[in-house]
C-alpha positions as CSV (number, residue, x, y, z in Angstrom):
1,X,16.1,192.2,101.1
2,X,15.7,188.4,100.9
3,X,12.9,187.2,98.9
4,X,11.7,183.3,99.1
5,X,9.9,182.0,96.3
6,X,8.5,178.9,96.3
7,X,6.2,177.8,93.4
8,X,4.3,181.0,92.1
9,X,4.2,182.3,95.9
10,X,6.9,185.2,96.9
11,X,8.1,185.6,100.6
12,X,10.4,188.8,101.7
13,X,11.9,190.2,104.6
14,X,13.9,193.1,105.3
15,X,16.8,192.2,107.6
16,X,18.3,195.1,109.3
17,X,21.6,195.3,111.6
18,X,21.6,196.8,115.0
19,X,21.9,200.9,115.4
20,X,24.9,202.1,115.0
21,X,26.2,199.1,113.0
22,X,27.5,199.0,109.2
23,X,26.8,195.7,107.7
24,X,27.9,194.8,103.9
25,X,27.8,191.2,104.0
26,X,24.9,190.0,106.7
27,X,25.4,186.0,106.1
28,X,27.8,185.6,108.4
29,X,25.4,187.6,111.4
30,X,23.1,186.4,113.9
31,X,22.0,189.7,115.0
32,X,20.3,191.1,112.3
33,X,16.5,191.6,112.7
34,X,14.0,190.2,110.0
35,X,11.2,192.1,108.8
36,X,8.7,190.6,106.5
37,X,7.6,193.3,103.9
38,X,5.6,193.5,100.5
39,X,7.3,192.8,96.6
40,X,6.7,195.8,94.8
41,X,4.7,194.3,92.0
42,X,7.2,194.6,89.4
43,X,9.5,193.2,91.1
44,X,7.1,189.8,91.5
45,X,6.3,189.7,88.1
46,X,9.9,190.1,86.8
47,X,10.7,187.1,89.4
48,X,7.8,185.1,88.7
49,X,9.0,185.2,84.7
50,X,12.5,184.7,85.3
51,X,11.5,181.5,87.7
52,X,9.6,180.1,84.4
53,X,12.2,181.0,81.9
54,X,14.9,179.3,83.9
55,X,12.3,175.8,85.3
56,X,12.9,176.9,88.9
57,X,10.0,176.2,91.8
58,X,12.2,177.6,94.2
59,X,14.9,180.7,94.4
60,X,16.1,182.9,97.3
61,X,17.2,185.7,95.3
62,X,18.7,188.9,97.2
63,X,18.0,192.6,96.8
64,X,19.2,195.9,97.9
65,X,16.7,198.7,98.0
66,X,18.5,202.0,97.3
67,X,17.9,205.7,98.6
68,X,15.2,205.9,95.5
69,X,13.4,202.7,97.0
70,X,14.3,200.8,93.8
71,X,15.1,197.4,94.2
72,X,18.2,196.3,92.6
73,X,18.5,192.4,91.8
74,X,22.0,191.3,93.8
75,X,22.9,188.9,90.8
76,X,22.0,185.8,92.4
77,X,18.9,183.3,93.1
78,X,20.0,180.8,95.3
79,X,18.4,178.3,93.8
80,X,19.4,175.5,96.3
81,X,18.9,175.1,100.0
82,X,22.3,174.9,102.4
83,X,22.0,173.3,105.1
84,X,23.8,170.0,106.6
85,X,20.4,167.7,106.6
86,X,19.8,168.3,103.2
87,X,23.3,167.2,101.8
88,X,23.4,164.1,104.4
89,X,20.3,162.9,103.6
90,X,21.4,163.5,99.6
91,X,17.9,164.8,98.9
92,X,17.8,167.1,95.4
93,X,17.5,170.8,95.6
94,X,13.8,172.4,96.0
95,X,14.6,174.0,92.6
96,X,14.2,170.7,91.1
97,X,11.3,169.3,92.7
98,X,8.1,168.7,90.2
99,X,5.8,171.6,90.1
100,X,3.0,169.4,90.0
Protein backbone atom coordinates (compact mmCIF):
# COMPACT_ATOMS: atom_id res chain seq x y z
CA UNK A 1 0.00 0.00 0.00
CA UNK A 2 1.09 3.65 -0.70
CA UNK A 3 -0.42 6.18 1.36
CA UNK A 4 -0.17 10.15 0.33
CA UNK A 5 -0.57 12.46 2.95
CA UNK A 6 -0.75 15.85 2.31
CA UNK A 7 -1.63 18.24 5.16
CA UNK A 8 -4.19 16.44 7.59
CA UNK A 9 -5.67 14.60 4.39
CA UNK A 10 -4.55 10.80 3.67
CA UNK A 11 -4.61 9.20 0.10
CA UNK A 12 -4.00 5.31 -0.45
CA UNK A 13 -3.97 2.87 -3.10
CA UNK A 14 -3.35 -0.67 -3.31
CA UNK A 15 -1.06 -1.49 -6.21
CA UNK A 16 -1.22 -4.98 -7.33
CA UNK A 17 1.13 -6.94 -10.00
CA UNK A 18 -0.32 -8.83 -12.84
CA UNK A 19 -1.59 -12.72 -12.18
CA UNK A 20 0.76 -14.98 -11.96
CA UNK A 21 3.55 -12.41 -11.12
CA UNK A 22 5.69 -12.24 -7.78
CA UNK A 23 6.68 -8.73 -7.10
CA UNK A 24 8.99 -7.66 -3.97
CA UNK A 25 10.16 -4.41 -5.01
CA UNK A 26 7.25 -2.71 -7.41
CA UNK A 27 9.33 0.85 -7.94
CA UNK A 28 10.96 -0.18 -10.70
CA UNK A 29 7.35 -1.52 -12.53
CA UNK A 30 5.03 0.07 -14.83
CA UNK A 31 2.58 -2.63 -14.79
CA UNK A 32 1.28 -2.79 -11.58
CA UNK A 33 -2.43 -1.75 -11.21
CA UNK A 34 -3.47 1.06 -8.57
CA UNK A 35 -6.36 0.69 -6.42
CA UNK A 36 -7.47 3.49 -4.26
CA UNK A 37 -8.69 1.96 -0.85
CA UNK A 38 -9.71 3.22 2.81
CA UNK A 39 -6.90 3.86 6.02
CA UNK A 40 -8.02 1.71 8.62
CA UNK A 41 -8.54 4.46 11.22
CA UNK A 42 -5.72 3.64 13.34
CA UNK A 43 -3.55 3.57 10.95
CA UNK A 44 -4.66 7.54 10.00
CA UNK A 45 -4.39 8.56 13.37
CA UNK A 46 -0.96 6.95 14.09
CA UNK A 47 0.11 8.87 10.71
CA UNK A 48 -1.59 11.92 11.32
CA UNK A 49 0.48 12.06 14.90
CA UNK A 50 3.62 10.97 13.67
CA UNK A 51 3.32 13.88 10.70
CA UNK A 52 2.95 16.47 13.72
CA UNK A 53 5.63 14.98 15.96
CA UNK A 54 8.12 15.10 13.09
CA UNK A 55 6.64 19.04 11.25
CA UNK A 56 5.93 17.17 8.05
CA UNK A 57 2.79 18.50 5.66
CA UNK A 58 3.58 15.90 3.40
CA UNK A 59 4.85 11.94 3.50
CA UNK A 60 4.42 8.93 1.18
CA UNK A 61 4.88 6.40 3.59
CA UNK A 62 4.57 2.59 2.40
CA UNK A 63 2.74 -0.41 3.91
CA UNK A 64 2.29 -4.05 3.55
CA UNK A 65 -0.92 -5.51 4.64
CA UNK A 66 -0.28 -9.12 5.81
CA UNK A 67 -2.55 -12.41 5.69
CA UNK A 68 -4.21 -10.90 9.18
CA UNK A 69 -5.06 -7.61 7.18
CA UNK A 70 -2.72 -5.71 9.53
CA UNK A 71 -0.87 -3.07 8.15
CA UNK A 72 2.75 -3.02 8.84
CA UNK A 73 4.61 0.46 8.51
CA UNK A 74 7.54 -0.30 5.71
CA UNK A 75 9.99 2.02 7.73
CA UNK A 76 9.91 4.79 5.58
CA UNK A 77 7.87 8.19 4.80
CA UNK A 78 9.15 9.58 1.83
CA UNK A 79 8.96 12.78 2.89
CA UNK A 80 10.20 14.43 -0.47
CA UNK A 81 8.97 14.39 -3.93
CA UNK A 82 11.46 12.70 -6.89
CA UNK A 83 11.04 13.82 -9.79
CA UNK A 84 13.50 15.73 -12.46
CA UNK A 85 11.25 19.19 -12.47
CA UNK A 86 11.39 19.49 -8.97
CA UNK A 87 15.26 19.25 -8.48
CA UNK A 88 15.78 21.56 -11.80
CA UNK A 89 13.65 24.02 -10.87
CA UNK A 90 15.52 23.79 -7.11
CA UNK A 91 12.07 24.18 -5.51
CA UNK A 92 12.06 22.75 -1.56
CA UNK A 93 10.41 19.51 -0.72
CA UNK A 94 6.45 19.54 -0.01
CA UNK A 95 7.46 18.40 3.46
CA UNK A 96 8.68 21.82 4.14
CA UNK A 97 6.23 23.95 2.71
CA UNK A 98 4.23 26.22 5.48
CA UNK A 99 1.13 24.63 6.74
CA UNK A 100 -0.58 27.70 6.77
Amino acid sequence: MRCTVVGRRIFAARLDAPAGVDVLDWRDRDDLSHTPIDVPENVGTGLLFLMDELGLVFAAPDFVVDHDRKWRFVGDLNPTVNGPGLRRCGQRSPAHWPTN
